[in-house]
Structures are given as C-alpha cells and as structure tokens.
C-alpha positions in Angstrom: 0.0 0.0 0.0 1.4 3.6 -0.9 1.2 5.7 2.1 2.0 9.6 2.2 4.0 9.1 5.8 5.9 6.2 7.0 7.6 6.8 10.4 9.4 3.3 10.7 10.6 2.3 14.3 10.7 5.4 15.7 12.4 6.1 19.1 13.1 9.3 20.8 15.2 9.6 24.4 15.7 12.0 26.7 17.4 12.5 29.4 15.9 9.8 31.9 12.8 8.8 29.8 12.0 7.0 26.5 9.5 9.3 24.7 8.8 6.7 21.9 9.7 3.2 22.2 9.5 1.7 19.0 6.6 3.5 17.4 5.6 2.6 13.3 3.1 5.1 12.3 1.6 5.2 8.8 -0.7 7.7 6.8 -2.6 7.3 3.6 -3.3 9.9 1.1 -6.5 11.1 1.7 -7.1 9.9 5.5 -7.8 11.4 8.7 -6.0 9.6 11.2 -6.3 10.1 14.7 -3.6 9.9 17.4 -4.9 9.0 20.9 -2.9 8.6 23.9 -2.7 9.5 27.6 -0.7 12.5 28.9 2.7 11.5 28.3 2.2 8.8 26.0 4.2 10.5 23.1 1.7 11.4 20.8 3.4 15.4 20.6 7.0 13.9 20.2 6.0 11.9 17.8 4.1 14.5 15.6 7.1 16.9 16.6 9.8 14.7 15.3 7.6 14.8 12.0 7.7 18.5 11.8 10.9 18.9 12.5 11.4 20.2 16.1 13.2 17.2 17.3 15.2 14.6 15.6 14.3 10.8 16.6 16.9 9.0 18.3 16.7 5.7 16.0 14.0 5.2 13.1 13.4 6.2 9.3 10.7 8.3 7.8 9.4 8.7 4.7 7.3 11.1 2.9 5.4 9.9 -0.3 8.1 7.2 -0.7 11.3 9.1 -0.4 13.2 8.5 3.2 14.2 11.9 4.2 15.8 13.7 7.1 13.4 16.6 8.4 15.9 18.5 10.1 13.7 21.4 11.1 10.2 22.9 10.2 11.2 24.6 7.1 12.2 21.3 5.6 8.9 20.0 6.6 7.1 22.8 4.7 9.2 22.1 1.9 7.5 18.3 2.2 4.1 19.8 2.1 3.6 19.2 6.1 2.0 22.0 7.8 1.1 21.8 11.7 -1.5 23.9 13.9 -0.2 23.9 17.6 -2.1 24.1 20.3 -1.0 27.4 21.1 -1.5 29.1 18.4 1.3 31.4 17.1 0.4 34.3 15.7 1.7 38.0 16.3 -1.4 39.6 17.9 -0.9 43.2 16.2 -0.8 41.7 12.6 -3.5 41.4 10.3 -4.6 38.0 9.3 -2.6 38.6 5.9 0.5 39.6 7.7 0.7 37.0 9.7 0.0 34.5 6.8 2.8 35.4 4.8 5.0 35.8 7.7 8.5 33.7 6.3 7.3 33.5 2.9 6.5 37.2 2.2 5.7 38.0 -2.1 8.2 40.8 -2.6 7.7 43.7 -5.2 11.2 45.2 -6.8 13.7 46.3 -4.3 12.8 43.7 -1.8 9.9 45.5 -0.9 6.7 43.9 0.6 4.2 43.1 -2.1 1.1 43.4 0.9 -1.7 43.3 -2.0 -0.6 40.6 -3.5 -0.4 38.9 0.2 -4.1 40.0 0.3 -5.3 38.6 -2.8 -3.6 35.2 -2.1 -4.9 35.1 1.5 -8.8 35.8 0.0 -8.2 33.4 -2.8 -7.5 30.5 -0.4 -9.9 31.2 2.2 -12.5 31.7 -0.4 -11.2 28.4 -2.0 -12.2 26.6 1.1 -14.7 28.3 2.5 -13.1 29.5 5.7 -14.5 33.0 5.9 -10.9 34.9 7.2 -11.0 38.9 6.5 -7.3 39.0 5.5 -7.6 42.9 6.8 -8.6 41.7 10.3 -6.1 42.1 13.6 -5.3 38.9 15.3 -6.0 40.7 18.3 -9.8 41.5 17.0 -10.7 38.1 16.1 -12.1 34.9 17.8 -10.1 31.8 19.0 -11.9 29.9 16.3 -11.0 32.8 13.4 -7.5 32.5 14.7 -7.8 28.9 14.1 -8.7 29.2 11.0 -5.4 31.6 10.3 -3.4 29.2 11.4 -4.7 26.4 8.8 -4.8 28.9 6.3 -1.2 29.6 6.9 -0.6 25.9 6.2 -2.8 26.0 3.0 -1.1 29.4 2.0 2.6 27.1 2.1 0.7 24.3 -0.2 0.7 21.5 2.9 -1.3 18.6 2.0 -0.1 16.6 5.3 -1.8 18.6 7.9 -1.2 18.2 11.5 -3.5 19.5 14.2 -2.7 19.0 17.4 -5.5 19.3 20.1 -7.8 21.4 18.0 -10.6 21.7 19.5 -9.8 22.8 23.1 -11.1 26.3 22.7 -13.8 26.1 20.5 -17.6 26.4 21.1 -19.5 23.3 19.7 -20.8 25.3 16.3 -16.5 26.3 15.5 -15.8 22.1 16.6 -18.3 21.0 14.3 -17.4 23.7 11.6 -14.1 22.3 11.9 -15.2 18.8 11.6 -16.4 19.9 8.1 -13.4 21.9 7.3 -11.5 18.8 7.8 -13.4 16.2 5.6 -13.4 18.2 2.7 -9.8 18.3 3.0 -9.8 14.6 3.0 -12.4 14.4 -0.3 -9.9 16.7 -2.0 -6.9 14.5 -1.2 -5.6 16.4 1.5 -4.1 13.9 4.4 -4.6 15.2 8.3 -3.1 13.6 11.6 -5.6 14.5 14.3 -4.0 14.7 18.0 -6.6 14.5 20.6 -8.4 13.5 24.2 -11.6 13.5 22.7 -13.0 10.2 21.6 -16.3 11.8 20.5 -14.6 13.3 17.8 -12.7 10.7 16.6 -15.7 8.8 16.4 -16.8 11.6 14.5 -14.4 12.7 11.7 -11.6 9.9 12.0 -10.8 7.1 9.4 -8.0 5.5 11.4 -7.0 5.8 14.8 -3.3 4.4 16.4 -3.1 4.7 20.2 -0.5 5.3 21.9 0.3 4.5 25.5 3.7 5.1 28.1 5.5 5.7 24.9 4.6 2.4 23.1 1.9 1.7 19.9 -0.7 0.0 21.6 -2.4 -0.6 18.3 -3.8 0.7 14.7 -7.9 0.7 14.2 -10.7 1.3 11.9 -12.8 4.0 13.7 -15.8 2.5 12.3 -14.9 -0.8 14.0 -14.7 0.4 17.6 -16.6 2.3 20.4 -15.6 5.2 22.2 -15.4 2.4 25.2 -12.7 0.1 23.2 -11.2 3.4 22.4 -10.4 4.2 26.3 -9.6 1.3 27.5 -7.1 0.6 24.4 -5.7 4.2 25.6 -6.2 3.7 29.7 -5.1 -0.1 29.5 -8.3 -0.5 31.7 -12.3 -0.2 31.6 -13.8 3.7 31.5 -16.2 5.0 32.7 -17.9 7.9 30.9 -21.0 9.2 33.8 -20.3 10.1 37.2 -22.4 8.3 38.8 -24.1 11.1 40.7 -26.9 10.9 43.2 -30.1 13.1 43.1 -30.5 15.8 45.8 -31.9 19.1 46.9 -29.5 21.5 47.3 -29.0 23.4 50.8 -28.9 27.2 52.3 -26.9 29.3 50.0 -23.1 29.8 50.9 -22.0 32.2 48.0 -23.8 35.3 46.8 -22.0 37.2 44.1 -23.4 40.5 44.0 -23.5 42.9 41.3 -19.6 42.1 40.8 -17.6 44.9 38.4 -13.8 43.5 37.6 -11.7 45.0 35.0 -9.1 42.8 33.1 -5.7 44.2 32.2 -6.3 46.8 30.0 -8.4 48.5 32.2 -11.7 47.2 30.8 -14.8 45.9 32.3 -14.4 42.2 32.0 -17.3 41.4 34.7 -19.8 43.5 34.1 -22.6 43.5 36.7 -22.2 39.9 37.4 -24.7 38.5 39.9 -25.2 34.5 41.2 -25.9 32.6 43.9 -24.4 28.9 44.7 -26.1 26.7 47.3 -24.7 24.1 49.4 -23.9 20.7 48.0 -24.3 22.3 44.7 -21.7 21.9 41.7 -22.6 25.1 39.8 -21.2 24.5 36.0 -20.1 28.2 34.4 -20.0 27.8 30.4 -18.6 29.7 28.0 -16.5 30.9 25.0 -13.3 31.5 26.1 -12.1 35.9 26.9 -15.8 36.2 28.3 -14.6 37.2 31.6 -14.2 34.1 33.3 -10.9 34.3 33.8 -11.0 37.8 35.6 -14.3 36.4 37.4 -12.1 32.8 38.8 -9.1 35.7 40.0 -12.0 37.8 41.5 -12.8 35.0 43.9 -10.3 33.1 45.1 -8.5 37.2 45.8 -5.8 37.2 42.5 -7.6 40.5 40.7 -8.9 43.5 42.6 -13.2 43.7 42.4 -13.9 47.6 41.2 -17.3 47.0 42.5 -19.7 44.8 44.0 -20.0 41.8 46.8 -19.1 38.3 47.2 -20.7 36.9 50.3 -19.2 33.8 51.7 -21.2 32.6 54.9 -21.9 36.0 55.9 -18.6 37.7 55.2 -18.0 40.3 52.2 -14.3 39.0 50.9 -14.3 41.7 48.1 -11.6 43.7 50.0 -9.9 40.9 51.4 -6.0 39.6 50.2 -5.6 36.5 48.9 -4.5 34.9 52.2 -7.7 36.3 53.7 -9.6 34.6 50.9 -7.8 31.4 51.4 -8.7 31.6 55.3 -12.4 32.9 55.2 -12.6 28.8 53.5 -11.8 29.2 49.3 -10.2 26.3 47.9 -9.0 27.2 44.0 -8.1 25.1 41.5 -6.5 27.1 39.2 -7.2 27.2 35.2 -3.3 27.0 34.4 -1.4 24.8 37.0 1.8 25.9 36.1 1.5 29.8 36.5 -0.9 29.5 39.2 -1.3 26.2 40.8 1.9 25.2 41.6 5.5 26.6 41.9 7.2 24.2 39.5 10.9 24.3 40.7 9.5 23.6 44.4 9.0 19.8 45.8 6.4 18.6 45.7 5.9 18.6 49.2 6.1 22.4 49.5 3.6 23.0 47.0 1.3 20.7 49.4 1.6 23.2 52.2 1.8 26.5 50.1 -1.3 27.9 51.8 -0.7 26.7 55.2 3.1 26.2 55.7 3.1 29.2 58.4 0.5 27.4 60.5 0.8 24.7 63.2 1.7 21.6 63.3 3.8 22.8 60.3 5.3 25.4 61.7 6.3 26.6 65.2 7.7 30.2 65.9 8.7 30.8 62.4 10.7 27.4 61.8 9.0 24.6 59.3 8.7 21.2 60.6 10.1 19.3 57.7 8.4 15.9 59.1 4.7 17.1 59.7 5.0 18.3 55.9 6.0 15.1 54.9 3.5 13.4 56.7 0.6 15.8 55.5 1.8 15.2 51.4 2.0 11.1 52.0 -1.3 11.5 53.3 -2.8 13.9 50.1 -0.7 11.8 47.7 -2.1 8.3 48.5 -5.3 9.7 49.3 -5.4 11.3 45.7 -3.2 9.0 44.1 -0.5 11.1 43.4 2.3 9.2 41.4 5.7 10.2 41.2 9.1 9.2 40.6 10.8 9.9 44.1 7.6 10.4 45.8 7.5 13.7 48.4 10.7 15.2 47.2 10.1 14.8 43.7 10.6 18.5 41.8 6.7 19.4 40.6 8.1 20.2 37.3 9.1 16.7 36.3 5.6 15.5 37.1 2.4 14.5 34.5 0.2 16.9 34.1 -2.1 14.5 35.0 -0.2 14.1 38.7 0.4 17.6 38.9 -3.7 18.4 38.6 -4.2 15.9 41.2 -1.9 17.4 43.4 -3.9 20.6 42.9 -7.1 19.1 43.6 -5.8 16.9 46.4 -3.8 20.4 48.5 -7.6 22.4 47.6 -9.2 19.7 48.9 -7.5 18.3 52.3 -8.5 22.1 53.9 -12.3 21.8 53.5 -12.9 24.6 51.9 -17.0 26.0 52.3 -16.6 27.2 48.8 -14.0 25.2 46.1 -13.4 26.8 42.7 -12.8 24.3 39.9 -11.4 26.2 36.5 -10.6 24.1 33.5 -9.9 21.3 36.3 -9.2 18.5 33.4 -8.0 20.4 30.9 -5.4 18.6 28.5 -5.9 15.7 30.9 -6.9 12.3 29.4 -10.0 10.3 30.0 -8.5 8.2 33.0 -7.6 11.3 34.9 -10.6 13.3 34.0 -12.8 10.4 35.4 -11.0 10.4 38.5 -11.6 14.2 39.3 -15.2 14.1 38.3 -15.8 11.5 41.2 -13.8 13.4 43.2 -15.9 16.8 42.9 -18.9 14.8 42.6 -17.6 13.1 46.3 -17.5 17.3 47.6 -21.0 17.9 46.3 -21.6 15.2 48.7 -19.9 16.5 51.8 -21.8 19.8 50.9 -19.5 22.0 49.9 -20.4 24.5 47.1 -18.8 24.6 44.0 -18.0 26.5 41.0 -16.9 24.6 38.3 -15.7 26.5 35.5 -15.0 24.8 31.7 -14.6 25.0 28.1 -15.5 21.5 27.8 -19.7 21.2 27.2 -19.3 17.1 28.3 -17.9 18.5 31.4 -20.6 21.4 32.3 -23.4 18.7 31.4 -22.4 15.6 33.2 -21.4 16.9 36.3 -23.2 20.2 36.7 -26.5 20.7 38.9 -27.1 23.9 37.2 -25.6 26.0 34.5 -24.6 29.4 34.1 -23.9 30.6 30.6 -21.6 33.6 30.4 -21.2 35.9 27.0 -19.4 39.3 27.6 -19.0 39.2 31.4 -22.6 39.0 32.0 -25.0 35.7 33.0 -27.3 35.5 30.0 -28.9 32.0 31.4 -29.5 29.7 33.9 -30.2 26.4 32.8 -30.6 22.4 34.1 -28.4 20.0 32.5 -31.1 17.9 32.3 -33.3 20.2 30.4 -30.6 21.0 27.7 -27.9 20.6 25.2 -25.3 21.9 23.7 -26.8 23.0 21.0 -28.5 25.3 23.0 -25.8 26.1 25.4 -23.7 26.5 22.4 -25.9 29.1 20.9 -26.0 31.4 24.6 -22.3 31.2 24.8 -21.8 32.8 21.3 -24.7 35.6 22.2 -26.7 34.3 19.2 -29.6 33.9 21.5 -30.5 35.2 25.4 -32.5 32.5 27.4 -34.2 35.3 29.3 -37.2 33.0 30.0 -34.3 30.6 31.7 -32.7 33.2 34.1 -33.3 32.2 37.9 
C-alpha cells in the first residue's frame, strides 16, 4: 500500500525517559488519522519529530516514498507538512494577511513587501475553502476559532497537503468544533491527508478514518474507527475499563453559601471584564459556568479566590463580604481554587512537591512553630494527600513538581484544595489537557465534595464536562449571566448558541 507518511521504528530519548519506544506510524493519502494517547504517551513527540522540532533517536521516515531527514520545520514545509499547535502562534498586532505570509512574504522590486498581493492570495485561499478569514482583520480583534482558521490557512497558504493538528478543538464552542469537523473532511475528499492529535473520543468517532493509540511511549495498536466504540477506544488508551458518567446521586441542594453581587472586575487593560455579574451557589451544589473562552471568566475565577482587585460589587461567603480581602484572607475565610493553568498559578514548579502541598498553610501549626517549618509534619501531611489522591511520582515527596504529568500535577492541585475543607472550592478548567483516566478520577472526586456539601464553581470550556457533572448551569457571554439552565433540560446546541450571544434565554434566568 502507498502511504503519504511512513515513520518506521521510531524512538526518541531523553534524558531519563523513553518518549517513543519503537513507534511505526503510517498515513494514507486522503485519510484522517487520529492519534490517541494519555498525557505522556508520546503522541506530541512523535508529531514533533515529523515537523521537524526534534530529531528521533533511532528510526526512518518517509514522505510519499522518499526516506528523508526533516531536520527542522522549514524542511517540513518544503515536504508539504503543515502543523496547527495548540497554542497558536500568531503575532497579535498583525492582520490575518500579515501573519499569513509571515516567512514566505511576495516581494515587489527592491525587496519591498508586495502586501496586496499577500491579500489577494490570502482571500483566494480562504474563499477556496470556505473559511471565511478577513485578510484585513487584527489577530488581536478576532475569535479563538478565526485565529484557528489563520493558522490552517497559513498551512494552506505554504501548499501543505499533510496537515497536523494537534489538540484542535480545546477552545472552540460546539458550532466552531463541528465547523471544523467539516473543514476537515473536505480536505480529505480533496486528497488532503490530516493527523488529528486529541483526548476526545467523540470526535474521533466523528471525523476519523483511522486511529493508532498510543500509551507510556509504546503503539498500543492501529484501528478502523468504524470498528470500535468510544469504550474500546479508552480502555485501548487507559489499559483499563472507563467509565464515561459520574455516577451522581439526586439531591436538593442546601442554604446558599455564595452570593455574588453585582460584581464589576476589570481585566488588564483596564476594561470591564465582569460586568454587573450577579449568582448565587447553594450548598452541595456543583454550579457549572460555560462559555467561549475571553468572556470574563478568567477575571471572574481571579475575583474570587483574591488574584484581581473587584472595582465594585460583593461576594458573600457565609456572611462575610471578601471583596476587600488579600488573597490569604480569601484562602482563610474557606476558598479552595483550582486554578485554570497549573503551572503559572497552581503550583510553583521548581519547588517539591511537598512544598507545593503546604503552600497555603506552611506558616500554620503543626507545620510550623515560631517561624521554623517542621520538615516531618510536611511530609507526613503530602503522604497522606498523595495516596489519598493517588498522586504518582518518581521519588515520591521530594520529587521536583516540574518533572511530574500533568495529569499528577492536577491531582496534586485538587488533592492540596481539597485536604482544607474549603465551604466554597473553585474548579477552572480542572481536566484540561488531561486524558479520560484522569478526567474520570476528578469528576468522582468533585462529585464526592457535592456530597460532603460543599459548594462549587466549576468553571469549563468543555460542554461534556458542564453537562455531566453540573447541577445547574450558568452561561456567560461578555462578562454578564445571559442564562441559567438544568443540565437535564438542555444541550449543547443550546448552550452552544448562549455562549456565542446568538440567542439570550431570558425566559431561563433564575
């Protein structure tokens, strides 16, 4: 069979881990083929080493039946392979044009920039396929999902026909996934071949051919999509049997504990980011807030766990206004945050792991007396949070939090948040970029909160997430609530619609 990529026995080392062990990975003309893994299986070194931005330690590849040596990403280009990160990387006060040509600029006489002739090329391919990108636009002025778009239009603009896209769907409302679904297949019916990386088994199910999984490193196997379930799917990736619903039991939720009132918080630019926000969360209540991403939850999440200064407004906990109150405060009045990014925010990464168990309480007995940390009641409190939260690492308490998973490193988070009790626990983006194993494990383990009845926020970009573990749902669009809905009432066609302003379920607010 004639494939369009052959990576034969590929391995990759570093220092004191095998990325890929041994990987074959092969891709046919006209495919989408979807690569599944856990965090830390190898799926991104693998797909890096085909772009160029690391070189395998042993293996051969070939592209369209020539072995070559892709020594950087400008020799992958040059092979018609194109990649969308998952951070995109695009200069923010460019137009779409600019950014487009970035690198392979049309030049008039004299070397100088030929930016009409950028335009014209730019509308001709988005036009081509459909992709609806003002060329004249600022980055800066456009949506996640346009900005998307610029980034596969860059690919298309270099004449890629092997298109990577790693994680693409991670901040995209459901009508920009399944627009991008669409996208995708009729770059397969025009020959075009694309390597999906992704968590999601949905949307394999929904747009792949193939699927390889990987897992610790090592192929686990190659599949027809159309063969298997999302269940075979997980436990190929997992090793073990998922399960997809928290099992969560009825019940009537208790007094309120948080009343946000009338909240005004400005992002950094000085604008209103929260405008007027008002909502209450009851006891033994998960509370799911949905929305595009840049809507304000961010600045609302730094609001109220004490990160971002409140211009105006309240946030009762229990009685107590915390608006003016520090961060410590916060922390003490009984907040527990879990932070949307766990490496700027959740953890300090060049600290044990131990440390970063205590970071909120080190200065308090028993783990410190009269200024002086008691090195073995720390140790003793992390054992406890890491086998109670199954916390796995490679020389357990003293291990450095950067060299952890990011699957280990949430449930560190969750596990520190969790061991104080709080009255009021923040979940943001608590599973994001976390694979289905780990993401099952910290749905039971808010789900197990709701139980103890504590109230929680949980805050998400991921519409699964908000409806299988939410009581009640907030939708967000420009800092404001513009719904309140019940997950069993619902769907995300609906939610979908709210989040992108299309539609205000005024009828739905209570």
């Amino acid at each position: 069979m004639d494939y369009v990529v052959e990576m034969l026995n590929i391995t990759r080392d570093f220092p004191g881990i095998r990325a890929n062990d041994d990987i074959t990975f092969q891709l046919k003309k006209g495919e989408i083929h979807a690569l599944l893994g856990e965090n830390g299986a190898g799926k991104s070194t693998l797909m890096s080493i085909l772009f160029g931005l690391y070189l395998p330690s042993k293996g051969r590849i070939r592209v369209k039946g020539q072995e070559v040596q892709i020594h950087d990403p400008h020799v992958a280009n040059q092979l018609g392979i194109g990649m969308v990160h998952q951070h995109f990387k695009l200069v923010e006060n460019f137009t779409v044009a600019e950014n487009i040509v970035l690198g392979s600029e049309p030049r008039k006489s004299f070397g100088r920039l030929d930016i009409e002739k950028a335009r014209k090329g730019v509308q001709e391919t988005s036009d081509r396929y459909g992709l609806k990108v003002d060329p004249d636009a600022r980055i800066e002025d456009i949506s996640v999902g346009i900005q998307q778009r610029v980034e596969i239009l860059k690919m298309l603009y270099r004449q890629a026909d092997i298109l990577i896209f790693d994680e693409p769907t991670a901040v995209l409302t459901p009508q920009e996934i399944e627009d991008l679904m669409e996208i995708m297949r009729a770059f397969a019916r025009e020959g075009k071949s694309i390597i999906l990386i992704t968590h999601k088994l949905k949307e394999i199910k929904a747009v792949a051919d193939t699927c390889t999984v990987l897992r610790r490193g090592k192929k686990v196997g190659t599949v027809e999509v159309k063969d298997v379930s999302e269940k075979d799917l997980a436990e190929m990736m997992v090793g073990r049997e998922v399960f997809f619903q928290v099992e969560k039991p009825p019940r009537e939720p208790g007094k309120k504990v948080v009343q946000i009132k009338d909240l005004v918080v400005k992002n950094n630019r000085g604008l209103e980011a929260v405008k007027h926000f008002s909502l209450d969360i009851h006891e033994g209540e998960i509370l799911g807030l949905a929305g595009i991403d840049g809507n304000g939850q961010s600045e609302l999440v730094e609001a109220l766990s004490g990160l971002r200064p409140v211009e105006s407004g309240e946030i009762i906990l229990n009685g107590d206004n915390l608006a003016p109150y520090s961060i410590r405060e916060v922390t003490e009045a009984g907040v527990g945050h879990i932070p949307q990014d766990r490496h700027k925010y959740g953890l300090v990464l060049d600290f044990r792991l131990d440390e970063n168990l205590v970071l909120q309480t080190y200065y308090q007995e028993p783990f410190s007396k009269r200024g002086v940390l008691d090195q073995e009641k720390i140790s003793e409190k992390s054992l406890q949070i890491m086998e109670e939260f199954d916390v796995r690492t490679g020389g357990g308490a003293s291990t450095i939090a950067r060299s952890m998973s990011g699957g280990n490193q949430q449930k560190a988070i969750l596990g520190r948040e969790i061991d104080r009790s709080p009255a009021f626990l923040i979940a943001a983006q608590p599973t994001r970029g976390l694979d289905v194993g780990a993401i099952e494990y910290i749905h039971n383990r808010l789900v197990a909160e709701r139980e103890k009845e504590r109230a929680i926020l949980l805050v998400s970009l991921e519409l699964d997430e908000i409806l299988n573990i939410s009581d009640r749902i907030a939708v967000i669009f420009e800092g404001q609530i513009v719904g309140i809905l019940d997950p069993e009432k619902t769907n995300e066609k609906e939610i979908g619609l709210m989040m992108s302003g299309s539609w205000k379920a005024g009828e739905a607010n209570g």
